[in-house]
N, C-alpha and C positions, 0 to 999 in steps of 0.2 A: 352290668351296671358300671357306670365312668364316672367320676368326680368331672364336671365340665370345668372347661377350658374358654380363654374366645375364640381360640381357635375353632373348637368342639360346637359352640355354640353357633358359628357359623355355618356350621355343616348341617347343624339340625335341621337348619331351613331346606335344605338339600332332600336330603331325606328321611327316612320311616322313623324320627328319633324327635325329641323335645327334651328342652328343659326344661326343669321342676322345682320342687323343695319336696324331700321327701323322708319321713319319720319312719325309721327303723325299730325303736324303741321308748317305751313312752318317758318321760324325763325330763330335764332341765330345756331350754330353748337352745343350747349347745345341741340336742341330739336334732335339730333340722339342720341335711343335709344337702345341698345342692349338688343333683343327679345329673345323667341324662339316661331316658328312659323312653322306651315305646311309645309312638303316640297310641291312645285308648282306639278300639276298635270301637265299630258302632254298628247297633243291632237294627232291625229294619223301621222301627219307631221313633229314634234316636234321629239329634243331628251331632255332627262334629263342629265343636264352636272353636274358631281361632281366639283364642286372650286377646284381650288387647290392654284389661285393669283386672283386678282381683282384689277383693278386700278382705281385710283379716277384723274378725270378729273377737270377744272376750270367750266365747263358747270354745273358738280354735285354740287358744290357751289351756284350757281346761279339757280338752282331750288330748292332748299332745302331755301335757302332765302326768294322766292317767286318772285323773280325780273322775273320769265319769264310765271309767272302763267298766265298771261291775251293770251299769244299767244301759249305757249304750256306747259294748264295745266295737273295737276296729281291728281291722285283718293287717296285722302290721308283717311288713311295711306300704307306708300307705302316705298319701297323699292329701293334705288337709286343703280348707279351705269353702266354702259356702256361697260365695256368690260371686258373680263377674257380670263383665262387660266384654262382647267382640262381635268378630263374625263369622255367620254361618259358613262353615267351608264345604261340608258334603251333609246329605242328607240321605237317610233310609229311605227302602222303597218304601215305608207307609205312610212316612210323613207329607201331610198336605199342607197344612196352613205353612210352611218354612220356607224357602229356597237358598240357593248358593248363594251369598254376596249380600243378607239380611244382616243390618245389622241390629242384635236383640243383645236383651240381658236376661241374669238366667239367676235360680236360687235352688242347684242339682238338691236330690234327698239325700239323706245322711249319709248313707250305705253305699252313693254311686263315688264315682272319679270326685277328686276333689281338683280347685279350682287355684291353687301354689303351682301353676302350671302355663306353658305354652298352648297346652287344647285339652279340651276335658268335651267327651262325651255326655249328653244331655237327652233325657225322654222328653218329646216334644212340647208334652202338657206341663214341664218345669222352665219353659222360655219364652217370651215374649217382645214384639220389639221396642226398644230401648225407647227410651223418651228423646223424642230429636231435637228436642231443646238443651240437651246435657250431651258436654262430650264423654266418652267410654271409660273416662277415671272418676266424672261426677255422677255418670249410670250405674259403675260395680259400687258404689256404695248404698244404691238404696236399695236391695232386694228385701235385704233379711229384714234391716230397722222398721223399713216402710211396711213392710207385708206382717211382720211383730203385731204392728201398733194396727193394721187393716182388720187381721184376726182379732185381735182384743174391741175394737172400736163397732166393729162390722160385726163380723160373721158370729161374736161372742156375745156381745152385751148388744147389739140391733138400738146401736142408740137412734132414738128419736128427738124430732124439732121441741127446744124447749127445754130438755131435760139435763140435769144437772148431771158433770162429772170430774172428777178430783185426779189428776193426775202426778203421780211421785215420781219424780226426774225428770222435770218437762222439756229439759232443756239439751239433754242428751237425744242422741241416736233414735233413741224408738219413740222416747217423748215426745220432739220436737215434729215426727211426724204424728203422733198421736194427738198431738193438740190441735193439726190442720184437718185429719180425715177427721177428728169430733165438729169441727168446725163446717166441711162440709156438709156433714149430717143435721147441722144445725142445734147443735148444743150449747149448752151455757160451758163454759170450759176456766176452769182455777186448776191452775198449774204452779205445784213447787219447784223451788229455785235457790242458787245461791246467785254472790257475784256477780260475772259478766251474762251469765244465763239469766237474770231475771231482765236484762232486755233483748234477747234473744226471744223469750216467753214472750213478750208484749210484742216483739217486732214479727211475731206469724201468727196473731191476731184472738191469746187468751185475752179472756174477758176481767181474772184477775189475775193477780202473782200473788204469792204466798214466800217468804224469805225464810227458810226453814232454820235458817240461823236466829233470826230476832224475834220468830213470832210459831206458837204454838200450834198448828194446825188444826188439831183434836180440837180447842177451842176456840177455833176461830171460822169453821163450817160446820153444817148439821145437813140434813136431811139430803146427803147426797141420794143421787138414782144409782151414779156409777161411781168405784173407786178405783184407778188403775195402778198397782204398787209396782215401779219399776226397781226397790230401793231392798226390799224385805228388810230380817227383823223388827226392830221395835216400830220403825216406821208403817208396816204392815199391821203390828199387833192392835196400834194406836187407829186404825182407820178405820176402826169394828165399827166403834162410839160414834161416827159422822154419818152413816150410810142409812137412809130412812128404812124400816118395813118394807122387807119386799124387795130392795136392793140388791144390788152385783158387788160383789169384790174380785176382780180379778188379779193376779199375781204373775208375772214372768219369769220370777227367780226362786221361788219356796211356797210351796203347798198350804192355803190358806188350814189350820184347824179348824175342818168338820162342824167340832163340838162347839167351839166356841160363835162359828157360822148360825149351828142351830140356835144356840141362844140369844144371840141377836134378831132372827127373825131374817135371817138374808140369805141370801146363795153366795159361793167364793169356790174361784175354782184356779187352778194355775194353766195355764196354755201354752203351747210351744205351736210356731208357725207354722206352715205344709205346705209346697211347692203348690204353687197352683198361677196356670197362665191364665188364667180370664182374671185374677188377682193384678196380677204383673201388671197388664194388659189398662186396668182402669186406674191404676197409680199410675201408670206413665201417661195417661187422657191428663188425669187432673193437674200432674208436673207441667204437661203441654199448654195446658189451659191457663196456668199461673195461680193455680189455687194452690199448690203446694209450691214450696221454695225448700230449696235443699241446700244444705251446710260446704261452704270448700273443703274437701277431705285434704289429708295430711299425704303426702306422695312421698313414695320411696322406689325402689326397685328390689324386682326380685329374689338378687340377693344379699338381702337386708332384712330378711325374713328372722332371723335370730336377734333382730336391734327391733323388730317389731312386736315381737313375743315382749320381751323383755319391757317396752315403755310399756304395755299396757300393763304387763305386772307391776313395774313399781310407779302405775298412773303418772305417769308424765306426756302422755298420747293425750293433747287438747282437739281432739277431732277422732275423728273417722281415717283410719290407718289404709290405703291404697297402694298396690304395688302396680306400677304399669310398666308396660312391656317392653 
C-alpha cells in the first residue's frame, strides 16, 4: 500500500492499481487515508464499475467513527462509501442485463467494496442505468436518499391515491424525494420545514408546509394515514398523537417504542434501504420523466474526503456532499 502521488495517480490509469480513501482504523476524519490499492476483482455475477462521482452519506460518518461497529461492523481496513455514478468497465460471465461502456449508478450493500474509490465492484441486482437526464455527479447523489424515501413511501407504507402523510425533514436528502415518490403515488403530502426548505417543500409539489420553528405540528395535523420521521427524538415521540387508527409510523433514524405504538392503535417500524435494481431502475424512469427533480449536490474531489467528513459533522454541508473523479 503507497500514499498516492500525481505522479502515482497517473500510473493507476496504467495499470492493476486505483486510487481510493481508505480507513484503517475507526476514528476521527484525520484517520481517512488516501491509498493506492488493487482494483477490486469481480466475481462472475458482478460488474466492475469505473467512478466517475461518489457520494458521502451521514451513515459514512458514523462508521468511520466506529459509533455503529458493535451492530454493523467493518473489516478494517476498508473502504467507505454507498453509492456512485460511472461506467461499466468489465462484466462477469453471468451478468446479462449490463455491458461494457453502460453507463449506471449503483447503491453496493454494506459488506461489498465501498465507492471512496476509482472502481468498486458491484452484484448486478445493486446497479441500474443511471438516469440520462443527470450528469454522473447529479446521478451518485440519488441512490441511497431516493431509494431511503422509495422503501419508506413504496415498498413500506404502499401509500395509496388520497391518503394522507406527514413528512419530518422534507426538505433534506430523503425528504425531498419522499415528498415526490408520495406524490407520485398520489397522496396528500405536509411536509416539515425550516428556512430556505420550506420553499424547496412547496417548489416539488407538497400540498402543505409546516415551519417546525413557528408552528406546533402535533397540533396542527391529526388523522394522519402515514408519518415519515426523518428527524427522531422528540420529533418522533410527538408524531404518535397525529396518526389515525390503524396508521404507519415509520422512522429512518431510531426505533419507534413498541409499546407506545400499541397504545396508540398503529404500527411504527424503523427501515433501512436494500440495494435493489428494479428500485434504481424506476427512480431514474421517473427522474427521466420530470416527476422527480433533484437538488445540485455540493462537489469536491477525492481527496477532500476528510474536509467532507468533517462539514457534515459540524453541519456546514448545505447539500448533498459529491466527490467526482
Amino acid at each position: 500500500m503507497l500514499l498516492f502521488t500525481p505522479g502515482c495517480y497517473l500510473a493507476s490509469s496504467q495499470i492493476n492499481i486505483m486510487k481510493a480513501i481508505q480507513l484503517n482504523e475507526y476514528g476521527p476524519a484525520t484517520n481517512l487515508k488516501p491509498v493506492t490499492v488493487d482494483k477490486p476483482a469481480f466475481a462472475a455475477n458482478q460488474v466492475l464499475i469505473k467512478i466517475k462521482a461518489s457520494a458521502v452519506n451521514p451513515v459514512d460518518v458514523k462508521v468511520r467513527a466506529g459509533t455503529m461497529a458493535r451492530v454493523m461492523p467493518k473489516t478494517l481496513p476498508t473502504i467507505l462509501g454507498s453509492e456512485a455514478a460511472g461506467m461499466v468497465e468489465e462484466t462477469g460471465s453471468d451478468v446479462k442485463r449490463l455491458k461494457k461502456g453502460d453507463e449506471v449508478y449503483t447503491m453496493p450493500n454494506f459488506f461489498s467494496g465501498g465507492t471512496y474509490a476509482e472502481y468498486v465492484s458491484v452484484n448486478e441486482n445493486e446497479v441500474a442505468l443511471k438516469p440520462a437526464s443527470l450528469s454522473f455527479v447529479q446521478a451518485a447523489a440519488v441512490p441511497v436518499g431516493a431509494g431511503t424515501a422509495y422503501t419508506a413511501i413504496i415498498k413500506t407504507a404502499n401509500m395509496q391515491p388520497g391518503q394522507k402523510i406527514l413528512i419530518h425533514g422534507a426538505a433534506g436528502a430523503v425528504g425531498s424525494f419522499a415528498v415526490q415518490i408520495a406524490k407520485i403515488k398520489g397522496a396528500y403530502v405536509i411536509g416539515t420545514a425550516s428556512g430556505a426548505g420550506i420553499n424547496i417543500i412547496k417548489s416539488i409539489g407538497a400540498d402543505e408546509v409546516i415551519d417546525y420553528t413557528k408552528t406546533n405540528f402535533s397540533t396542527a395535523v391529526k388523522d394522519m394515514d402515514v408519518v415519515l420521521d426523518l428527524v427522531g427524538g422528540e420529533t418522533l415521540m410527538k408524531s404518535f398523537t397525529v396518526i389515525k387508527k390503524g396508521g404507519l409510523l415509520i422512522s429512518t433514524v431510531m426505533p419507534p417504542p413498541a409499546d407506545k405504538a400499541a397504545a396508540a392503535g398503529i404500527k411504527a417500524q424503523m427501515i433501512q434501504t436494500q440495494p435493489d435494481a428494479v428500485m434504481l431502475t424506476e427512480i431514474a424512469t421517473w427522474i427521466d420523466e420530470g416527476k422527480i427533480k433533484t437538488q445540485a449536490p455540493i462537489v469536491l474531489k477525492l481527496d477532500q474526503a476528510q474536509q467532507a467528513h468533517e462539514m457534515i459533522e459540524n453541519k456546514t454541508a448545505k447539500g448533498k456532499l459529491v466527490f467526482e473523479m
